[in-house]
N, C-alpha and C positions, 0 to 999 in steps of 0.2 A: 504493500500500500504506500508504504514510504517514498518506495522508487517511481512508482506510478506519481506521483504528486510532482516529485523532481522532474518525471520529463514532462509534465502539464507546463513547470512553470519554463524551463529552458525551452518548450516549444515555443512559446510566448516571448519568451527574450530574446531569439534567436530573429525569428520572423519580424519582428515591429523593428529590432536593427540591425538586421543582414538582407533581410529578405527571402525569396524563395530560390533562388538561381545561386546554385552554388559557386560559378562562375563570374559574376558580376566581378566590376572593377569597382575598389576601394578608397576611400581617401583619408584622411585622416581630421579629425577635428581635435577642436580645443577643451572638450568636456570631459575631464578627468574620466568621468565614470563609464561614459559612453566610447570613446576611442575612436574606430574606424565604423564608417556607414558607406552604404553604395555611394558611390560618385554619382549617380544622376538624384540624387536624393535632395532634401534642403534639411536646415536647420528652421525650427520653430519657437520662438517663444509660445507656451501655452496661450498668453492672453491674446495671439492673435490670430490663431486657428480656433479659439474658441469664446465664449462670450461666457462672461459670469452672471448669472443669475442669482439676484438677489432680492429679489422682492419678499414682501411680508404680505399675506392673505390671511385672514378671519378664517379661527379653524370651524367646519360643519360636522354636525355628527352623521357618520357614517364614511366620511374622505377616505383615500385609501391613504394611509400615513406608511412611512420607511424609516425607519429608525435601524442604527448600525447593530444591531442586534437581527435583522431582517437580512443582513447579509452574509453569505458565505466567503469566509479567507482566501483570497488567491483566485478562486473561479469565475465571480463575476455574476453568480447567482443569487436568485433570494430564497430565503426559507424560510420556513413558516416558523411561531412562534407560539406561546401559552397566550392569549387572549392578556390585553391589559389595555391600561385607561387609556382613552385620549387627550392627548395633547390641548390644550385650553390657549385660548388665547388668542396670539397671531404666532402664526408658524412659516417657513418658509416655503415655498411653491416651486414645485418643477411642472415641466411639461413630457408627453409624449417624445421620447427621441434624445432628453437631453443624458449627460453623462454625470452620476454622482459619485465624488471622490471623498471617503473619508479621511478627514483632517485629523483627526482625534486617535491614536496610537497608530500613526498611518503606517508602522509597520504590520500590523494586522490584513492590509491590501483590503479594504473596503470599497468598493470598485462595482458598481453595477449601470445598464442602459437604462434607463426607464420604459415599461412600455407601455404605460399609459400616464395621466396627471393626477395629480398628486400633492402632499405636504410631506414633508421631511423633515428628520434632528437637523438643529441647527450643527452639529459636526458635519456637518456634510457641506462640499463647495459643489455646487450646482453649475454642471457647465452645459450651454450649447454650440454644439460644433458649429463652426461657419462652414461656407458653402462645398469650399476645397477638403472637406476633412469630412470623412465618415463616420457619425459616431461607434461604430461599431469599432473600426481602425482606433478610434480616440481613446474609445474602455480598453482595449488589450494593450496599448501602446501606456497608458497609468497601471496596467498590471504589470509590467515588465517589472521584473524582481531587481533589475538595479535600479532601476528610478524610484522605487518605493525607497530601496537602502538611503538614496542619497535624498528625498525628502526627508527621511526617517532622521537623518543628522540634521536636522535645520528647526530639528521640534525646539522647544522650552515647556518646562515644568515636570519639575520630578517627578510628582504621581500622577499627574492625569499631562502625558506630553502632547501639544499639538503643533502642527505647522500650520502657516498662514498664509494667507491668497500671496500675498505680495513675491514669498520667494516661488511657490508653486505657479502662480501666475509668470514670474521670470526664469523659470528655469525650460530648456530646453529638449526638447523632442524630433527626432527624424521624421520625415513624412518624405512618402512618395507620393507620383499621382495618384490619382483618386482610380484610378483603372487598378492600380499593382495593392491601394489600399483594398480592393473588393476582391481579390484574388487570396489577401494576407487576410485578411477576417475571414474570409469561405474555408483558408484552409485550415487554419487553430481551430473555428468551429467544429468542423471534422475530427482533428486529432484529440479535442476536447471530450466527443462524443464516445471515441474511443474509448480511451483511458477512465471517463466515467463509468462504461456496460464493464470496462474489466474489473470496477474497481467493486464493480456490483456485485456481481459475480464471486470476487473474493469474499466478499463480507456474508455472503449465504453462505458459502461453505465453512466458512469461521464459525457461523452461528449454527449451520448443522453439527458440525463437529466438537460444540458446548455443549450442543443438548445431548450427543452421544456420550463423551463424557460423564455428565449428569446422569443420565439415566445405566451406565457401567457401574458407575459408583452407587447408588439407590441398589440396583440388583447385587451389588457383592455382599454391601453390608445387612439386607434381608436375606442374605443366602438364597436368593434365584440363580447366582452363575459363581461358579468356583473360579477364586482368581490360583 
């Protein structure tokens, strides 16, 4: 399960800054963490592939609300959770399409698309991709496990650390066109898919062979089967 996690996330790190073509020509940039991206590639500030969202909306009962507890580590999914209160007040608003990054232990990778609107924790930066940037491209290009590390250095506060728009908004991201972005999200989603069904797969067989266990053990110490 461990392994299977690792190649989730190097698929993800590899594709958003290498790409798919093992061949490509390289070039070298200036960002410590990032190094070498294909030569037909550009560099991005986030704030200008993408638009922050920050508006306050009156919360209604029934909204569908996202709070970082709703997100899965590293994947880009949501989960479901135990039923609890809503959110009171004004809370912040996403839309259909946009990209939410958590702020708040953002080594955790708190990372999901939205696919419908919504109110969200305010830990979350709400972004919408501009025109050139897909957000699909956008969510696995913030999951990429160095760029989490290297927000992950720029938090403050000991127990509850967070980063803030201003360096996540200036820090930089590869993009290609929007043609090689639809090919890099189509094919993570794939190897995604993958590594999920296997991962499924392992965990029934973990959980049959509990309950086999269990029930070995029930039958020696009643004396139904000689150990």
């Amino acid at each position: 399960l461990e392994l299977l996690e690792e190649k989730r996330r190097a698929t993800i790190t590899h594709a958003v800054t290498r790409g798919l073509n093992p061949g490509v020509e390289l070039k070298e940039t200036n960002i410590p963490w990032l190094g070498q991206i294909p030569a037909h590639w550009r560099l991005e500030k986030i704030k200008y592939i993408a638009n922050r969202r920050d508006e306050k909306i009156a919360t209604a009962s029934g909204q569908k609300y996202i709070g970082l507890e709703h997100v899965e580590s590293f994947t880009g999914k949501e989960i479901s959770t135990e039923a609890q209160s809503e959110p009171e007040g004004l809370s912040l608003g996403y839309q259909q399409g946009d990209v939410l990054f958590g702020k708040l232990r953002p080594y955790l990778a708190k990372v999901i698309k939205a696919t419908d609107s919504g109110i969200c924790s305010s830990e979350f930066v709400v972004l919408s991709a501009e025109d050139k940037t897909l957000p699909e491209f956008l969510k696995y290009s913030l999951l990429n496990n160095q760029f989490i590390e290297e927000i992950n250095s720029s938090t403050y506060g000991a127990k509850m650390p967070r980063a803030n728009w201003d360096y996540i908004g200036n820090s930089y991201l590869p993009v290609p066109g929007i043609e090689e972005q639809e090919n890099i999200a189509h094919f993570i989603g794939q190897q995604d898919r993958v590594v999920t069904k296997l991962k499924q797969k392992i965990q029934t067989q973990i959980t049959l062979l509990r309950e086999r266990r269990t029930s070995l053990i029930s039958h020696a110490v009643t004396g139904k089967v000689m150990i």
